[in-house]
C-alpha positions in Angstrom: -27.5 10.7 8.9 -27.8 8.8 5.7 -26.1 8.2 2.9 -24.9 6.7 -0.6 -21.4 6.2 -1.7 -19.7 5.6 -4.5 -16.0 3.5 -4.8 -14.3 3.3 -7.6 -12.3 0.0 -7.6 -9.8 -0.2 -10.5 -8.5 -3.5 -10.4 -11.0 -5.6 -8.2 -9.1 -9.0 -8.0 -6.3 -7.3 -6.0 -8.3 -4.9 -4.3 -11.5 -6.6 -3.4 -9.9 -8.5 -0.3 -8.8 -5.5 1.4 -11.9 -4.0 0.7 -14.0 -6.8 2.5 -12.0 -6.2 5.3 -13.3 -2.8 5.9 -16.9 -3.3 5.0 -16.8 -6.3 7.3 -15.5 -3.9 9.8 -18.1 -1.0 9.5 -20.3 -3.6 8.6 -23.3 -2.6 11.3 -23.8 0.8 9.7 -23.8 -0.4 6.6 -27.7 -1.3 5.5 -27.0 -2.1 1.5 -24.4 -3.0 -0.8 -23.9 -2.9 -4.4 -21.3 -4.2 -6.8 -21.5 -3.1 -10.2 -18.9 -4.3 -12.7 -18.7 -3.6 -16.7 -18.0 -7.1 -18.7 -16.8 -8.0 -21.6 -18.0 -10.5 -24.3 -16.0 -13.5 -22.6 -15.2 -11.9 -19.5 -15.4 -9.7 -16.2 -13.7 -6.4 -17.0 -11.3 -5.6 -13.5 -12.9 -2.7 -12.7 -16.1 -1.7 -10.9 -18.1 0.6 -8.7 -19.6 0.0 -5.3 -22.3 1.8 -3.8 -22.9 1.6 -0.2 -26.0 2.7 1.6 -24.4 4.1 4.9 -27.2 4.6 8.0 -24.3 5.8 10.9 -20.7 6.9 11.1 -20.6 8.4 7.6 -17.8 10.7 8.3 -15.9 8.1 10.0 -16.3 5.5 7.0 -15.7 7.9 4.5 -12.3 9.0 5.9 -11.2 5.3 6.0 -12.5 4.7 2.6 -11.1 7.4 0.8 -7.5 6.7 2.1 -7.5 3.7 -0.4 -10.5 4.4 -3.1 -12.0 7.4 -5.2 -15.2 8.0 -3.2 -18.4 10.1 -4.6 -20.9 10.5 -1.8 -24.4 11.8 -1.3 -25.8 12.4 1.8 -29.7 12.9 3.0 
């Protein structure tokens, strides 16, 4: 199973290193990544969405994400 998720991360500078710990650890069912961040006219804005293109263990990834994050996901 496939599929594409959505994390909402509301203040990336304190949550981005806990989040590279998991996508380093589910990082073989992972096939893309995606950060997307709003900016402002000087600077990154501390917010953003990442959207993960899952191949395996969606359930499983899902569950761990969602204990931390607001996660959308799609699956196909």
């Amino acid at each position: 199973m496939t599929a594409i998720m959505g994390i909402m991360l509301e203040n990336r500078i304190e949550e981005s290193l806990k989040f590279q710990e998991i996508l380093t650890e589910c990082g073989c069912n992972i096939r893309t990544r995606i950060g997307l961040h709003p900016i402002g006219e000087y600077k990154c804005i501390n917010n953003g969405i990442i959207l993960l293109e899952v191949v395996n263990n969606v359930n499983t990834i899902y569950d761990i994400l969602s204990k931390h994050w607001q996660v959308q996901i799609m699956r196909f």
